[in-house]
N, C-alpha and C positions, 0 to 999 in steps of 0.2 A: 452615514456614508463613510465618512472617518475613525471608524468607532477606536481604533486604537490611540488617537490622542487625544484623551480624556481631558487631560489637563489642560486650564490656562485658554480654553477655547479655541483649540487649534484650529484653524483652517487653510492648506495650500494656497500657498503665493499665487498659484495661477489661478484659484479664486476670483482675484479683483483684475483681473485681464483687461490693460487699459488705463489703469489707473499706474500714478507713477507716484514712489515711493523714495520719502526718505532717506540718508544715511543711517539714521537713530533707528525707523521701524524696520529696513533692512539686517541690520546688527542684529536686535530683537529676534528677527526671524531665524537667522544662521544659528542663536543662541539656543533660541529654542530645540530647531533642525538636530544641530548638537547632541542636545541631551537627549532627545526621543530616539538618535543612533544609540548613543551610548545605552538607552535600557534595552533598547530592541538585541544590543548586541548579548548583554549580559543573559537575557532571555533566551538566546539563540545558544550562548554556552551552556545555560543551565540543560536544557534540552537536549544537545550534546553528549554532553555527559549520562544522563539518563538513559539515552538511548544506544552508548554502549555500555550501559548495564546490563541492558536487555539483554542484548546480541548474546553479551558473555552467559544471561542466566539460558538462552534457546541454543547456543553451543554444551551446554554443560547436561539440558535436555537430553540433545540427541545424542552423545556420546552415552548416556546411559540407559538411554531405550532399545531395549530389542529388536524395536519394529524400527525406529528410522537406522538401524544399521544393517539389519536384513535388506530392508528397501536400496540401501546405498549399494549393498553386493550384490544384490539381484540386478540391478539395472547396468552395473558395470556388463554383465554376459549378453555376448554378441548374439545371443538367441532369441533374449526378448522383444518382445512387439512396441517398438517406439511410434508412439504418433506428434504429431504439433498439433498444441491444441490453442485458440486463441481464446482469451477473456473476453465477454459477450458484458456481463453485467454482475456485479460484486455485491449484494445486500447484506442486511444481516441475518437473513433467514435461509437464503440461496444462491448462489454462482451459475450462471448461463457461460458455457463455454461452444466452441462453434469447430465443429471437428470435421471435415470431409462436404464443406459448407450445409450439413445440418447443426442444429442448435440441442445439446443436452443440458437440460438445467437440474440440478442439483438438492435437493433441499436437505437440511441441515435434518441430522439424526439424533444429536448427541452433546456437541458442543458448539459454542461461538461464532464469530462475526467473522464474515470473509471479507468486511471494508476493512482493507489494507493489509490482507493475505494477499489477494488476489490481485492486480490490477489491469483495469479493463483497456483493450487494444492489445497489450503485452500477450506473446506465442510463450508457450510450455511447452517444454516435453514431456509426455505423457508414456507411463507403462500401461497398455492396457490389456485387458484379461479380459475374455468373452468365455461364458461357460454356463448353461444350467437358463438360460434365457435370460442372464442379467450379464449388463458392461460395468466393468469395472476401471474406475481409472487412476492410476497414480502417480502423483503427482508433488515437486517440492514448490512449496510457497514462495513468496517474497522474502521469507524469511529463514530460506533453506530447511523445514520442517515438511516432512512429507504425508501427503493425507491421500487417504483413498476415497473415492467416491463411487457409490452405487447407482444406477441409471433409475431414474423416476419417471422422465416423458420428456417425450422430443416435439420438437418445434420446427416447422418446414421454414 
C-alpha cells in the first residue's frame, strides 16, 4: 500500500491512530519523513531534467519536419475548418474522441502509444478535412506534435 518506502519498514504515523507516542519514536519518524523527502525530491529533479530533454529533442522534431510546419501554417488561415474535439479514452492501441457529441475512435496505423499524447477530459482543437468518405483530423498533442487521424467507426 506504501510501496515507495521500502526501507526501514515504513509505515505512516497515522497508522497507529490512538496510540500515543514518544519523544524518541517521534524524532525517528520526522528523521525518517526527512529523508524519504529528500530522495523523493532528488527523484523529482532527476525527472525534471529528463523531461526537458525531451521537450527540447520534440522541439528540434518539429522544427525540421515538413509536415508539423505545414500543419502549423495551415491552421494559422482563417479558412480552415476548426472543430473542438474532446478526449473520450487514451490507450495504446487507440484514442476515442467525442466531436459533435458523437464518439470517433481512432485506431493506431503506424506508430505508438497515445497514453500521455492524449489526455482524456482535455478539448482540442482540431483541423478537420471531410473528403472521399473519410474524416480526417488534425490535431497537436500534449506534446505540441501534430498527428492526423483517419476515421475507422463511430460510436453513438
Amino acid at each position: 500500500m506504501y510501496g515507495w518506502f521500502q526501507q526501514e519498514s515504513y509505515y505512516p504515523i497515522s497508522a497507529g491512530e490512538g496510540r500515543h507516542y514518544n519523544d524518541y519514536e517521534l524524532r525517528r519518524h520526522i528523521s525518517r519523513l526527512e529523508r524519504y523527502l529528500v530522495e523523493v525530491q532528488e527523484a523529482l529533479s532527476v525527472c525534471t531534467k529528463k523531461n526537458g530533454a525531451l521537450k527540447k529533442d520534440l522541439e528540434v522534431v518539429r522544427q525540421q519536419s515538413p509536415v508539423q510546419t505545414q500543419n502549423d501554417q495551415t491552421y494559422q488561415q482563417p479558412a480552415v475548418d476548426k472543430v473542438n474535439v474532446k478526449c473520450i479514452v487514451a490507450t495504446e492501441t487507440s484514442v476515442t474522441f467525442e466531436i459533435s457529441g458523437r464518439r470517433l475512435t481512432f485506431d493506431r496505423d503506424y506508430y505508438g502509444n497515445y497514453v500521455g499524447e492524449y489526455t482524456p477530459g482535455k478539448v482540442y482543437v482540431a483541423m478537420a478535412d471531410y473528403g472521399a468518405g473519410q474524416i480526417y483530423l488534425s490535431m497537436k498533442d500534449d506534446n505540441e506534435i501534430w498527428h492526423t487521424f483517419r476515421y475507422s467507426r463511430i460510436q453513438s
